[in-house]
C-alpha positions in Angstrom: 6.3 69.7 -51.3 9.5 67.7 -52.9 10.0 66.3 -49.2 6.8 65.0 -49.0 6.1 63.8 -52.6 9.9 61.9 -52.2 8.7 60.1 -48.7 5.2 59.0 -50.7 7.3 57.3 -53.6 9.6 55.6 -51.0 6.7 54.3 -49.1 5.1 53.3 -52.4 8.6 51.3 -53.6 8.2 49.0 -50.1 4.5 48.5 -50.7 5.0 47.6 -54.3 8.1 45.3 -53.2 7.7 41.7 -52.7 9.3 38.9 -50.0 10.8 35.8 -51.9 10.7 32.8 -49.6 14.6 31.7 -49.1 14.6 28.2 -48.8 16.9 27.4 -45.5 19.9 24.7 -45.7 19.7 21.1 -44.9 22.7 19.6 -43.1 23.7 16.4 -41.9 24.5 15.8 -38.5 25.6 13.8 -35.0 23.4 14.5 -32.2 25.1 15.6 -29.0 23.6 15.9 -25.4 20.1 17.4 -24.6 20.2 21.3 -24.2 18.2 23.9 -22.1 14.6 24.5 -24.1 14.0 20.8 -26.1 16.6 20.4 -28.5 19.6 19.0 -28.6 23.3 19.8 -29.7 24.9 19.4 -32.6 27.8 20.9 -34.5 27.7 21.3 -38.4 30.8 20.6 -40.6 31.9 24.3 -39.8 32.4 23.8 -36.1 28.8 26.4 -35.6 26.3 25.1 -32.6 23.4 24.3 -34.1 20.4 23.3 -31.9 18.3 20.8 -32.9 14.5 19.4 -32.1 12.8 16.6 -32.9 16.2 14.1 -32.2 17.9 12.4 -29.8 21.0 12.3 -28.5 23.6 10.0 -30.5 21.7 10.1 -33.3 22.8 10.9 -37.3 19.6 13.1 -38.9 19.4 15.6 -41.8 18.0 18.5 -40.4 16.7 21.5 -41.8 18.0 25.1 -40.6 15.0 26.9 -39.1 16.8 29.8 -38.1 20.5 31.9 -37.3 21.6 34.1 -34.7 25.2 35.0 -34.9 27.8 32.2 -34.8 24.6 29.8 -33.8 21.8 27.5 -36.2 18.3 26.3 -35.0 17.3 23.2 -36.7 14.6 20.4 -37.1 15.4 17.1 -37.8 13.5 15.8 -40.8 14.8 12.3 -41.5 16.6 10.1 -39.3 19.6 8.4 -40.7 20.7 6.2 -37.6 18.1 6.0 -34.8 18.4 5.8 -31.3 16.6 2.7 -28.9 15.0 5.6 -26.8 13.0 7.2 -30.0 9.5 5.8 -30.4 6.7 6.6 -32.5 5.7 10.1 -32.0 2.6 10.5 -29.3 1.7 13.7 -30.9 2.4 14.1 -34.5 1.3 17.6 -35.1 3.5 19.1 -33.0 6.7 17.4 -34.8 8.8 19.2 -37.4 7.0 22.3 -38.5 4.2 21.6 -36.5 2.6 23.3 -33.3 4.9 23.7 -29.8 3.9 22.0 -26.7 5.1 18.2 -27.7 8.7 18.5 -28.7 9.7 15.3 -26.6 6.8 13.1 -27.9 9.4 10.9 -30.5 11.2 9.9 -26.7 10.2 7.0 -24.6 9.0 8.1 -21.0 12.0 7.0 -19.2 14.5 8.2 -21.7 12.7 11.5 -21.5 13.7 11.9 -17.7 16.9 11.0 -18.2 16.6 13.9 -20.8 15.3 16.2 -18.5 17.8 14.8 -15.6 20.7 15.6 -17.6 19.3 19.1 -18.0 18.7 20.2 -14.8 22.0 19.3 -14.2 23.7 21.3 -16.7 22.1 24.2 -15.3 22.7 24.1 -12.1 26.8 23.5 -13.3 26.6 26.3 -16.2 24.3 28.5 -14.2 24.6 28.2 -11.0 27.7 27.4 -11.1 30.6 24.5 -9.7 29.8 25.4 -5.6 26.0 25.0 -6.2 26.8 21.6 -8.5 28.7 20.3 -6.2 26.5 20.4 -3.0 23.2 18.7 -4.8 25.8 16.2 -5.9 26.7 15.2 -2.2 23.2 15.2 -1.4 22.9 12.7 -4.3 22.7 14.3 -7.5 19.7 15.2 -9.7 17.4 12.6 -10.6 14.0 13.4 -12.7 11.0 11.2 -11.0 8.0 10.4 -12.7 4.6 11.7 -10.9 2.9 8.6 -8.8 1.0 6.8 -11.4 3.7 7.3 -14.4 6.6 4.6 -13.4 5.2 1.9 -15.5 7.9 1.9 -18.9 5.5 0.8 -21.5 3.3 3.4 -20.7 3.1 6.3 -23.1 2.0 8.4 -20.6 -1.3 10.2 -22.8 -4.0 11.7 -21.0 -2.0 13.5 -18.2 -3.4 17.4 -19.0 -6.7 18.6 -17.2 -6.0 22.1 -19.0 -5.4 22.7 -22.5 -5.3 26.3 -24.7 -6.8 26.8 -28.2 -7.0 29.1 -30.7 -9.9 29.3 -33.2 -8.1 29.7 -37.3 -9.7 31.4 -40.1 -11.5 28.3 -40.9 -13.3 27.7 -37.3 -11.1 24.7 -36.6 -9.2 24.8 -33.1 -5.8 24.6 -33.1 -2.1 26.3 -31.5 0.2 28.0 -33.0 3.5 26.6 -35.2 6.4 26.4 -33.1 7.9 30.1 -32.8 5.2 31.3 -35.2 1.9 32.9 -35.5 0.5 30.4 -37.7 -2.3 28.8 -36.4 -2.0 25.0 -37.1 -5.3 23.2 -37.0 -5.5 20.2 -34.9 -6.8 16.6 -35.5 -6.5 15.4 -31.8 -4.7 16.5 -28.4 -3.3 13.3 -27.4 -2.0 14.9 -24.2 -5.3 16.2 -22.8 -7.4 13.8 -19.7 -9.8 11.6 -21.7 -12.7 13.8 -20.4 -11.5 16.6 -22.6 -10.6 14.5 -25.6 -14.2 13.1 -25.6 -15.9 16.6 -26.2 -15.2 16.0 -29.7 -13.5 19.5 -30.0 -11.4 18.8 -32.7 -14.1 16.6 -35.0 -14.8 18.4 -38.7 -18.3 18.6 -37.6 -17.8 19.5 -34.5 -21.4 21.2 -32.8 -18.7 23.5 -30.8 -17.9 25.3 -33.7 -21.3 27.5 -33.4 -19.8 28.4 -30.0 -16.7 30.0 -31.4 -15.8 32.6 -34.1 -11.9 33.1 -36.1 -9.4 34.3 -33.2 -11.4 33.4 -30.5 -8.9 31.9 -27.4 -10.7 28.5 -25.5 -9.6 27.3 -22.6 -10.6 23.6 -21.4 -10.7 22.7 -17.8 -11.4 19.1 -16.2 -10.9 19.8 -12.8 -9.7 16.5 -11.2 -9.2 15.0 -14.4 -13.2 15.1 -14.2 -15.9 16.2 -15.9 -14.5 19.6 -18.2 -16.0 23.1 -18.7 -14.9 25.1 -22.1 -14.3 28.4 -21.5 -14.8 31.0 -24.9 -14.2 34.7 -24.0 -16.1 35.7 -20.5 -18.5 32.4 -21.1 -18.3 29.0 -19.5 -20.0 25.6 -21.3 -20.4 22.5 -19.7 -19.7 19.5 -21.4 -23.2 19.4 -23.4 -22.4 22.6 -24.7 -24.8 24.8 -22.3 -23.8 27.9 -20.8 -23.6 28.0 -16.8 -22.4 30.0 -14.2 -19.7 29.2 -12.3 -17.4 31.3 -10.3 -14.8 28.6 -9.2 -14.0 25.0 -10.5 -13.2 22.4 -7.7 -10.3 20.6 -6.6 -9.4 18.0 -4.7 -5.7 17.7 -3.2 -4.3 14.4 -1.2 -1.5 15.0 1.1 -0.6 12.6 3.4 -3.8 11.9 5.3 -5.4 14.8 4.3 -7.9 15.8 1.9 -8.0 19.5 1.0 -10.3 21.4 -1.5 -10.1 24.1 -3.6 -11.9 26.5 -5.2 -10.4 27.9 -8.6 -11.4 30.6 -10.9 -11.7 28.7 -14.5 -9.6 31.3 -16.1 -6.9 30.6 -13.0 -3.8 29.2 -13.0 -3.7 25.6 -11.7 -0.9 22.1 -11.9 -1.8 20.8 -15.2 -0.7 17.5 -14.6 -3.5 15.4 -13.0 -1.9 14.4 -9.9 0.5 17.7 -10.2 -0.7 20.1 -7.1 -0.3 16.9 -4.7 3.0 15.9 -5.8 4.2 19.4 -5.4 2.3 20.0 -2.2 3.3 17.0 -0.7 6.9 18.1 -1.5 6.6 21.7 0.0 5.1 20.5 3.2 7.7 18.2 3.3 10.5 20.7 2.7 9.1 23.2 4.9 9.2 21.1 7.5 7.1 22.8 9.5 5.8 22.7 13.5 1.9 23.4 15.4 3.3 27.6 16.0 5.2 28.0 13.1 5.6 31.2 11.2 5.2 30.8 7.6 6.0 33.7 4.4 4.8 32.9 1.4 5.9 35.0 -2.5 3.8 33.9 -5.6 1.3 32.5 -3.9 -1.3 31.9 -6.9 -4.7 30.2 -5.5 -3.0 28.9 -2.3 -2.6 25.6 -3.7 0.9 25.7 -0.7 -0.4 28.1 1.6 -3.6 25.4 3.2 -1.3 23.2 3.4 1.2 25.2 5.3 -1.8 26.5 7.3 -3.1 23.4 8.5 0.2 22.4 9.3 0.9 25.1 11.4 -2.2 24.9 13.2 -4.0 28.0 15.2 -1.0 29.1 17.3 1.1 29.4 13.9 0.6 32.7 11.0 0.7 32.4 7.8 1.1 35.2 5.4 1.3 34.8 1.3 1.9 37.8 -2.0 0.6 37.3 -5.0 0.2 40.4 -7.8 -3.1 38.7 -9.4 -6.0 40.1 -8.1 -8.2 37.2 -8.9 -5.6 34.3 -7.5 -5.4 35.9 -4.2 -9.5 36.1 -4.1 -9.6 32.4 -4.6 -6.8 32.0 -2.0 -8.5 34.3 0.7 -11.8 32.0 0.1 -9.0 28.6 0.1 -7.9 30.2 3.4 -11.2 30.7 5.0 -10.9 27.3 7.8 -7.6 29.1 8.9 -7.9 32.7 10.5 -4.2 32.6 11.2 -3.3 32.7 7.4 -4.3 35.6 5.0 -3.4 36.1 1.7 -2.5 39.7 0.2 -2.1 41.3 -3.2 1.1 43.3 -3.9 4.5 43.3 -6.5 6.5 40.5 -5.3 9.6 43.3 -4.7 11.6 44.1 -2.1 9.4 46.4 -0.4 6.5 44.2 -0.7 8.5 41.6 1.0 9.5 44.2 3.7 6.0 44.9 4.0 4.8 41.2 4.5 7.5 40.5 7.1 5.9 43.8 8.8 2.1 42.1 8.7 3.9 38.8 9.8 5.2 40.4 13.1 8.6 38.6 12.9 11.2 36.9 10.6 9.3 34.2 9.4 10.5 30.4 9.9 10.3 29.4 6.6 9.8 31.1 3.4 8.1 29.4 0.8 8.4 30.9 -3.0 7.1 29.8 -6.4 8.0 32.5 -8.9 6.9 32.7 -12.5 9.1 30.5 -15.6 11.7 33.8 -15.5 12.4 33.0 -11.7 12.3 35.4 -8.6 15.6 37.1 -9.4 18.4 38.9 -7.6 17.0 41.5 -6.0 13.9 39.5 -4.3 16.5 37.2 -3.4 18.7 39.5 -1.5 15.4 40.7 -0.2 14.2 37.7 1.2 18.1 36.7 2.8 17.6 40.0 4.4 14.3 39.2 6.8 16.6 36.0 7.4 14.1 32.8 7.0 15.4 30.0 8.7 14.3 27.8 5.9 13.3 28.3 2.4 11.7 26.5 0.3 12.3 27.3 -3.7 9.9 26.0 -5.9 11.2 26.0 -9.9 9.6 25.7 -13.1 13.0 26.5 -15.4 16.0 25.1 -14.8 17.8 27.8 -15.6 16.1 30.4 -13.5 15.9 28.2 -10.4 19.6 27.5 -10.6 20.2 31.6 -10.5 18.0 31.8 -7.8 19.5 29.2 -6.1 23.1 30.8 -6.5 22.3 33.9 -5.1 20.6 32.6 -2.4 23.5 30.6 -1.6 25.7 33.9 -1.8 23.0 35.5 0.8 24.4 32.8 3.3 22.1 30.0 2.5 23.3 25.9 2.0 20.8 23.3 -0.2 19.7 21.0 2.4 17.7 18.8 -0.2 16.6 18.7 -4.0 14.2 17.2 -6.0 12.5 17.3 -10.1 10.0 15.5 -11.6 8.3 15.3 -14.9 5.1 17.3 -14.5 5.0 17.9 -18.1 5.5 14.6 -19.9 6.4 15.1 -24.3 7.7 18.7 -23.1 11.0 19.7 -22.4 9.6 21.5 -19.1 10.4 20.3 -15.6 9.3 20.8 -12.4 11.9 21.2 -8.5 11.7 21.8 -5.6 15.0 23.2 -3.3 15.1 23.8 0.3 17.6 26.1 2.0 18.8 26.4 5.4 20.3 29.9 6.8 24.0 28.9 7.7 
């Protein structure tokens, strides 16, 4: 009885206790070069790293500490005391200092943001993957960002490149995202980023009619296929763009490489290139990589919808086989029906592991020719790595959405007696710090 009655008064005392807000530092500082995640580095007048968003490299801001971790600071720059040529006038606003994630490079010009991203990808491969794996992509001619076909021009601010975009419903109805490294639902007023078609539904309007679609917590998804007309997709239901509900058990798209037309067929709650012209840059880059003759023998890991694996197939032609992984259930559906014109390709679902890649080799009848892998942002890691080196590809192709986890992937592919034959980044994901490469390997 005195146990108990003890633990109630202790749980009463925290109940009973309140949080004061702490009101974190502000700090002057010089901006350094661009870092791993969107910010860039800076010291304070201590000598401690401190990261910080919303600047630019040689820049003087006061910045206001978001966070600590050890002997490191997390910062936002809140007023700019000597500016840089590259800084413009924020695209996107709202997702400035304290605002919502997703647009953390919007305050950089276009080009300037490649060279951002350029001098990132670089790092990593150096710090990550270390001085061997630098110095071969440096004498095949270093690491250069490209913008997608269609984004060269300078003055362009490069708005209107998403056909997918995520939203959260707040407490008051309105959509929004969530404050950077929060749960805070931020309400938004536009979605600069998103294709025209979606920013003409009038989503974000205080009297929006889509607001009797929705309820508080509710996640939307909006999908313009092509860049086309959009579908909103609220829970397990699907709108068109005048707000009526239809069926639909794939969304269409269309994919130019080279000559060639190809069309898919994609769940709306799939994962697709967000970018408008996205999926053909990277296809075109893969087929390219691969490399690949009429007969080939193709292996495919994290193989989604099979935006790489028609490709492959029809490259390969009838005398060639083609076999693809993928864990989601519903990706490889779409990709068996993406894969229907080629009988000599099939598409399975399994763990991307060791023994699933052991497994695929076994339906594949032979060490494939090339080996074709687009893991998830964390990268395909060691042991898949090793696993692939071990069914001894002739070629790999490596397709990386973090710098930091292609450039370990990379490495110990390297170590598994592989040499980077070729390398290439672009910006599929212009305001964000996110980057897109692709690496092919050769077996030594």
């Amino acid at each position: 009885m005195t146990n108990k009655g003890h633990q109630n008064r202790r749980r009463q005392h925290r109940r009973n206790k309140r949080t004061v807000p702490v009101e974190m530092p502000i700090v002057d500082l010089t901006i350094g070069e661009p870092a791993h995640g969107g910010a860039c580095v800076a010291r304070d007048e201590d000598g401690r790293v401190v990261f910080v968003r919303h600047a630019l490299p040689g820049e003087r801001v006061r910045a206001r500490i978001t966070s600590t971790r050890n002997s490191l600071a997390w910062a936002d720059a809140i007023e700019i005391l000597e500016v840089s040529p590259n800084r413009v006038e924020p695209l996107w606003p709202q997702a400035g200092p304290g605002g919502v994630g997703g647009g953390e490079l919007s305050h950089v010009a276009p080009v300037a943001q490649r060279e951002w991203k350029t001098q990132v990808v670089a790092g990593q491969l150096r710090r990550v993957g270390g001085e061997e794996l630098a110095a071969c992509i440096g004498e095949l001619g270093g690491v250069k960002v490209l913008p997608v076909p269609g984004d060269e021009a300078t003055d362009d601010m490069l708005a209107h490149r998403r056909t997918r975009i995520e939203l959260v419903i707040d407490e008051d109805g309105r959509p929004g995202m969530h404050r950077h490294r929060g749960h805070e639902v931020l309400a938004l007023s536009q979605m600069p980023l998103a294709v025209e078609s979606i920013t003409a539904l009038g989503l974000f309007d205080e009297d929006s009619p889509w607001r009797e679609l929705w309820k508080p917590g509710d996640r939307i998804r909006i999908v313009a296929p092509d860049g086309g007309a959009p579908v909103v997709v609220i829970g397990q239901s699907v709108y068109d763009s005048n707000r009526q509900e239809i069926e639909v058990d794939q969304l269409e798209w269309h994919v130019d490489v080279g000559d060639r037309t190809f069309t898919y067929g994609v769940r709306p709650q799939g994962f697709w290139q967000t970018h408008v012209r996205g999926a053909e840059v990277l296809a075109g880059a893969v087929l390219e990589g691969a490399d690949v003759r009429p007969g080939a023998t193709v292996m495919e890991l994290y193989s989604g919808a099979g935006l790489f694996s028609a490709v492959l197939a029809d490259a390969i032609g009838s005398e060639g086989r083609l076999v693809s992984l993928e864990l989601d259930e519903s990706a490889v559906a779409d990709a068996a029906e993406n894969l229907a014109p080629y009988e000599w390709a099939d598409a399975f679902v399994g763990d991307v592991d060791a023994q699933g890649i052991i497994d695929l080799t076994d339906e594949l009848g032979s060490a494939p020719d090339v080996l074709v892998l687009d893991p998830p942002r964390a990268g395909a890691g060691r042991g898949v790595c090793q696993a692939i080196a071990r069914v001894t590809p002739a070629r790999i192709v490596l397709v990386s959405c973090d710098p930091a986890a292609g450039a370990r992937d990379l490495r110990t592919l390297m170590d598994c007696g592989y040499q980077v034959e070729s390398f290439q980044a672009w910006d599929l994901f212009p305001h964000t710090h996110h980057v897109e490469t692709v690496a092919t390997l050769a077996r030594i």
